[in-house]
C-alpha positions, -999 to 999 in steps of 0.1 A, spaced: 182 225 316 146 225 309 126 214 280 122 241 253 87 226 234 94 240 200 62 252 184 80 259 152 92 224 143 61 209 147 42 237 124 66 225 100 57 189 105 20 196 103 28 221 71 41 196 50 14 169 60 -15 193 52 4 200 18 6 164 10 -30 157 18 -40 187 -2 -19 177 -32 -43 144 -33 -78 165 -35 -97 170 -61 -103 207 -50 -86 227 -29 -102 236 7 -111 276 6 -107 295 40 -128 332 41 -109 356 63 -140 382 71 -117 418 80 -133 448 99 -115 476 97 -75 479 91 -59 471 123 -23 470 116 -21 437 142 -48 423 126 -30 427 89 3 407 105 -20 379 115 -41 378 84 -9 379 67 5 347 87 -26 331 76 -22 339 39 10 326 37 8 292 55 -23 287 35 0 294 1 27 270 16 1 240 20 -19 249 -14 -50 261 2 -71 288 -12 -70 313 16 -100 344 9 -95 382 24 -128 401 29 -114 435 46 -153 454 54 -151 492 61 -147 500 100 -186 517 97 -200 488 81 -236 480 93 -238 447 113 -269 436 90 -239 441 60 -215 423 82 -238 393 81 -249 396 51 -209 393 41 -209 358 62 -241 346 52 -229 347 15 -199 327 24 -223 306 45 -241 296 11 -210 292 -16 -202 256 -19 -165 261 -26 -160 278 11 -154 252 39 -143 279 63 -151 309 73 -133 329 104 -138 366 115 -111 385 126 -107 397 155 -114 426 172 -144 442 155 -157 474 164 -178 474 196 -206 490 181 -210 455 163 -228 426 182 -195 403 185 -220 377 196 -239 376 174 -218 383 142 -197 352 148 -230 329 158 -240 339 119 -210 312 108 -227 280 98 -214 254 126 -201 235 97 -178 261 83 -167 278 119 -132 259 116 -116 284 145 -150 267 166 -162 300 187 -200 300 177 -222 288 208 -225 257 188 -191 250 186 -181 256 229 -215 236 235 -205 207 213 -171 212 239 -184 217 269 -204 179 262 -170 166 254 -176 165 218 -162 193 196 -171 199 163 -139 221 155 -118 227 189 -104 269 188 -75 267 169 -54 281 199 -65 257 220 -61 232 199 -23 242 193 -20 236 230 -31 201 232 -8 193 200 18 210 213 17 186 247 10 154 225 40 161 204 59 158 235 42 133 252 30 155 276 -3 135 290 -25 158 307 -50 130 323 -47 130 357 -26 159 362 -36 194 378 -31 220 353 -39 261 358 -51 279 332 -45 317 338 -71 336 320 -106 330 317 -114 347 282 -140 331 256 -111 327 230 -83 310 245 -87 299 287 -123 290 289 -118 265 256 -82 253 266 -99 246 301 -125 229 287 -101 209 263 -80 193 289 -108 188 311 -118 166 286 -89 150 288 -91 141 319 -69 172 337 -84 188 371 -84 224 361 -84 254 376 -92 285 359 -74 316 374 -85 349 367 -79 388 380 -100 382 408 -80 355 418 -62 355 454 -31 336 465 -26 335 425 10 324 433 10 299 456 -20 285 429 -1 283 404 33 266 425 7 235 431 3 229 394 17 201 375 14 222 344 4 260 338 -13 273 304 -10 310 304 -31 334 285 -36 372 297 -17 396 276 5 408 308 36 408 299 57 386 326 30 381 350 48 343 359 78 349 373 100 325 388 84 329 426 49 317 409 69 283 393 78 250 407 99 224 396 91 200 372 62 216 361 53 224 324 41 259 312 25 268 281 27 303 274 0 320 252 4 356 258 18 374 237 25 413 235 47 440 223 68 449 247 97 476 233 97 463 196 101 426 210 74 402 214 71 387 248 50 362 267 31 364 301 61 344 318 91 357 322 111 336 303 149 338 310 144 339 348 120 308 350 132 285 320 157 268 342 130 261 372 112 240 354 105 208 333 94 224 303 81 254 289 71 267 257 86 302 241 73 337 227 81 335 200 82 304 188 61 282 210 24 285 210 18 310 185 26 290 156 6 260 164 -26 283 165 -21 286 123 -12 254 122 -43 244 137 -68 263 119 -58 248 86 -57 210 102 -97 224 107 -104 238 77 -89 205 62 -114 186 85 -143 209 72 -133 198 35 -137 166 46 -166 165 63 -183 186 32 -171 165 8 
């Protein structure tokens, strides 16, 4: 039987130590959630972040911008956040229209405030091995394998998916810590046999099952990312049931990686108070 790495718990843990260290402030850190739009998907996950702000005493901000707003408005919005005192984070949510610079938009967040750390700034500062605020996904995966005493250094891990939000800053992460990475992509050949050489696989492309058991060895360790809707259910990009029992350990959808990504973002926006302070 394999090891189920339970993201859940250990949101819990870090819940009730950000609520303790918040208790002691003088002020409570203020998170801005910048909204373009009313993406139903977007609402659930601004929703999650509402909440677990609540929980930990946090004051947790809402801007929802109409879907035609100009992208000088747009920064404007940020910039404004940028320059109030009392805001020590500031994240836009994500997707935003194409016809808005994406760029950009997010590059307007002062480095100081960008707690979910996708400005240039921010994947400079960890591509030099020296992050001012690691992504929040990203950094869910490395606390996820700490928790369990999973050390990467040394160890050949795949990432599968290459995108500028999760895979090209968890690569980055665990290169720093010493991992030899390889970054799979759809372009990739021999994907499988790839993957069968890793010691552990981090999995983020929105394909529902695309690790099935004849892309898995054992005793490896996969961290699975993905997540989509998949006939009312949510799944990941590994199929789950079939491949659970292959391995060392693996990490559910739900319950696995997901909730370490809110988790995160507050443990940031806490270090952002901090830092302000």
């Amino acid at each position: 039987m394999s090891q189920i790495l339970d993201g859940k718990a250990l949101r819990d843990e870090i819940l009730d130590d950000l609520k303790n260290q918040i208790s002691k402030l003088d002020q409570k850190p203020e998170l801005v959630i910048i909204q373009v739009g009313d993406l139903a998907e977007s609402n659930t996950y601004i929703e999650q972040k509402i909440k677990f702000g609540e929980k930990i005493g946090a004051i947790v901000t809402h801007k929802k911008l109409p879907l035609d707003i100009a992208e000088s408005e747009l920064i404007r919005e940020i910039q404004l956040a940028n320059d109030d005192e009392n805001v020590n984070g500031i994240i836009i949510q994500l997707p935003i229209p194409q016809s808005l610079n994406k760029e950009k938009i997010i590059d307007s967040i002062s480095p100081q405030k960008d707690v979910d750390g996708q400005t240039a700034i921010s994947i400079k500062s960890l591509v030099v091995g020296s992050p001012t605020f690691i992504p929040a996904t990203t950094k869910g995966v490395i606390t996820l394998l700490d928790a369990n005493k999973i050390d990467p250094s040394g160890k050949h891990v795949v990432v599968v998916g290459r995108s500028t939000l999760v895979g090209k800053p968890t690569a980055l992460a665990l290169l720093n810590r010493d991992a030899t990475v390889t970054i799979a992509h759809k372009k990739t050949q021999n994907l499988q046999a790839i993957t069968k050489s890793a010691d552990i696989i981090v999995v983020a492309t929105g394909k529902p099952k695309l690790i099935t058991k004849d892309y898995v060895s054992e005793n490896q360790i996969i961290i699975d990312i993905g997540i989509t809707v998949v006939d009312g259910k949510l799944v990941g990009d590994v199929d789950f049931e079939n491949v659970k029992d292959l391995v060392a350990a693996i990490s559910p959808v739900p319950g696995g990686a997901g909730p370490m990504t809110v988790a995160s973002l507050f443990q940031n926006l806490l270090e952002a108070y901090q830092k302000q302070s």
